[in-house]
Structure formats: C-alpha cells, structure tokens
C-alpha positions as CSV (number, residue, x, y, z in Angstrom):
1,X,0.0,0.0,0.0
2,X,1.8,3.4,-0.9
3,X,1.5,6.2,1.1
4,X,-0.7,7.9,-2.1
5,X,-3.1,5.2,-1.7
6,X,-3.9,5.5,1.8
7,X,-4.4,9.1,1.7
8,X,-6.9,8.2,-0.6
9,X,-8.5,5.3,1.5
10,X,-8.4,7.3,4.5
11,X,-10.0,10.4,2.3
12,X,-12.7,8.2,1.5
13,X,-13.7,7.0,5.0
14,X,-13.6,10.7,6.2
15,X,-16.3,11.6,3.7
16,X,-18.3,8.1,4.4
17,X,-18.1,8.8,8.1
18,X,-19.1,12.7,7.8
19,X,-21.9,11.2,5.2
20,X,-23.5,9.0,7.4
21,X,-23.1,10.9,10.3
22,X,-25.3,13.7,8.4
23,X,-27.6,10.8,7.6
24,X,-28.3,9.6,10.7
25,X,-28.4,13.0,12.5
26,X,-31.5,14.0,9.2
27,X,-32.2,11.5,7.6
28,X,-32.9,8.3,10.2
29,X,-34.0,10.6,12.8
30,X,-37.8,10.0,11.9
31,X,-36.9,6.2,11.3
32,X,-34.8,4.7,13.9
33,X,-35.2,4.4,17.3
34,X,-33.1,6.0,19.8
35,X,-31.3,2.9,20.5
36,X,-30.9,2.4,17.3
37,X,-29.7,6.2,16.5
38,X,-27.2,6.0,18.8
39,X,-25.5,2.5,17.4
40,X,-25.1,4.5,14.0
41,X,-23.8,7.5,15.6
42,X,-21.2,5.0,17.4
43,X,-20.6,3.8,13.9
44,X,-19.7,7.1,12.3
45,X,-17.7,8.5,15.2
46,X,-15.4,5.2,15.5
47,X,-15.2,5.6,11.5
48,X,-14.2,9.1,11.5
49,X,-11.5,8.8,14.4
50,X,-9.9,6.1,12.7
51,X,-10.3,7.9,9.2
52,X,-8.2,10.1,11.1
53,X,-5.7,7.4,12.2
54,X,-5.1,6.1,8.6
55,X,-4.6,10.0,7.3
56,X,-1.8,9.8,10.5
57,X,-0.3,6.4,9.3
58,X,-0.4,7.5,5.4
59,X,1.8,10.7,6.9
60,X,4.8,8.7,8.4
61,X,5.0,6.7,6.0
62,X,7.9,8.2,4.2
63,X,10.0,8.8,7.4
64,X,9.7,5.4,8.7
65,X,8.9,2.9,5.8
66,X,7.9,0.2,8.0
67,X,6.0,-2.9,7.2
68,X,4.6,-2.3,10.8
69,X,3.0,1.1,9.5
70,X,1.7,-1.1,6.3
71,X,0.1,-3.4,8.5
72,X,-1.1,-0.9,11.1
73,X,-3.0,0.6,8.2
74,X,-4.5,-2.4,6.6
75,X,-6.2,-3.9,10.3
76,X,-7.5,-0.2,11.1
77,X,-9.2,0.0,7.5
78,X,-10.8,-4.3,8.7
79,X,-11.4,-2.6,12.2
80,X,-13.3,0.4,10.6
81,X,-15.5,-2.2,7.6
82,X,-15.8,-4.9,10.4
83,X,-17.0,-2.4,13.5
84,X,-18.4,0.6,11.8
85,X,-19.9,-1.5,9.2
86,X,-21.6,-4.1,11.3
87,X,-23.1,-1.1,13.7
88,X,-24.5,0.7,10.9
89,X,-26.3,-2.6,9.4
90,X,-27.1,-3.2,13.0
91,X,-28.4,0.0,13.0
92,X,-31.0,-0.5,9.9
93,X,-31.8,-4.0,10.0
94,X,-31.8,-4.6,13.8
95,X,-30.6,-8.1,13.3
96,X,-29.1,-8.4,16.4
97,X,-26.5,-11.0,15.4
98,X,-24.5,-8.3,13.8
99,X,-23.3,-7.6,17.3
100,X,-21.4,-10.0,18.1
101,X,-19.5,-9.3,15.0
102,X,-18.6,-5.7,16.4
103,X,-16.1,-6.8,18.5
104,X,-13.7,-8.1,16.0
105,X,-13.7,-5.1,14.2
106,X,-13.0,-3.9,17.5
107,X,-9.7,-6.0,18.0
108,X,-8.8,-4.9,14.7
109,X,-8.8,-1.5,15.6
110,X,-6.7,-1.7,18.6
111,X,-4.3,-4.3,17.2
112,X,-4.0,-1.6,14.4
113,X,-2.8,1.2,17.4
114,X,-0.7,-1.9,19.2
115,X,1.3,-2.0,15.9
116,X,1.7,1.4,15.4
117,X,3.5,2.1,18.8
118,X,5.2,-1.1,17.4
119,X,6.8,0.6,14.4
120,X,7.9,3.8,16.4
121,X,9.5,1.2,19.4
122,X,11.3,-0.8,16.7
123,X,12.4,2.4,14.8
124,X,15.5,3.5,15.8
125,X,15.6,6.7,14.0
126,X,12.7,7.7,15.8
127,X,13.4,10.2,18.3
C-alpha cells in the first residue's frame, strides 16, 4: 500500500463517516429508534476517528517505511469495515447478530494502534 493510496483510502472513510453521520443526524432521525440512532452515531464517530488514524499512518510513511506502518494501516481500514460497518447494518436492520460481529472489528482497531507504537519502538531513528 503506498503512502498515495492511503491518503486516498483514509480520504474516502472521512467523507463516508461525515456522510453517514449527516444521515443519521437528518435523515434516520424520523426512522430509527433512539437505541438504534445512537448504534449508528457510534458507527460514524469510530469511523471518523480512525479515518483520522489512517490519514496519520499514510503521513509517516515516508519517514519510517515500515511494514509495521503497512500493516497498522490495513487492520485499522478491517477494524473500521468490520466495527463501523456491522453497527450501521445493525443500526437498519436490527438483526441483532451483527453484534457479536462488532467486537472483531473492535480487536482490529486496537491491534491496528498496538502495531503502530510497534513501528515507532522498533524504529531506531525515531526520536
């Protein structure tokens, strides 16, 4: 994954995450049930924070070319389709099944950070 790429992937999520965020603050209001409102909202804020992350990994990516970084990026982009993703169907199907799914996405997500810290430990240039 180049750095060009991410910024792009992580450019993408940003405007999915403000999108639905919009949607679900207008558009589901009338439809969903408070409950359910607040899964998606869930959904869009965990998206948007780790839109954010990926926009961070994508930017030290040319001052430490890790495969650490690479890898970092690529279970925070599972975390946020596996988590985010399974709230918002959640969210409009009420299937409650896709909750048990969440936490993977979850584990993604933080093994995504874990590896992160990883790749500035095991760079020594880092300072």
């Amino acid at each position: 994954m180049t750095q060009r790429l991410l910024i792009i992937i992580a450019a993408l999520n940003m405007l999915i995450a403000v999108a639905a965020g919009a949607f679900g603050a207008h558009g589901l209001k009338t439809v969903l049930s408070p409950e359910m409102l607040a899964v998606w909202q869930t959904a869009a804020s965990y998206q948007t924070s780790h839109a954010l992350g990926l926009f961070g990994i994508a930017l030290l990516l040319p001052r430490w070319p890790s495969v650490w970084l690479l890898r970092a990026a690529a279970a925070m982009l599972s975390g946020i389709v596996i988590f985010s993703g399974s709230l918002y169907l959640l969210a409009v199907t009420g299937l409650r099944w896709l909750g048990a799914i969440t936490p993977i996405g979850g584990l993604a997500l933080l093994l995504a950070w874990a590896m992160l810290a990883w790749a500035a430990y095991r760079d020594t240039g880092v300072e």
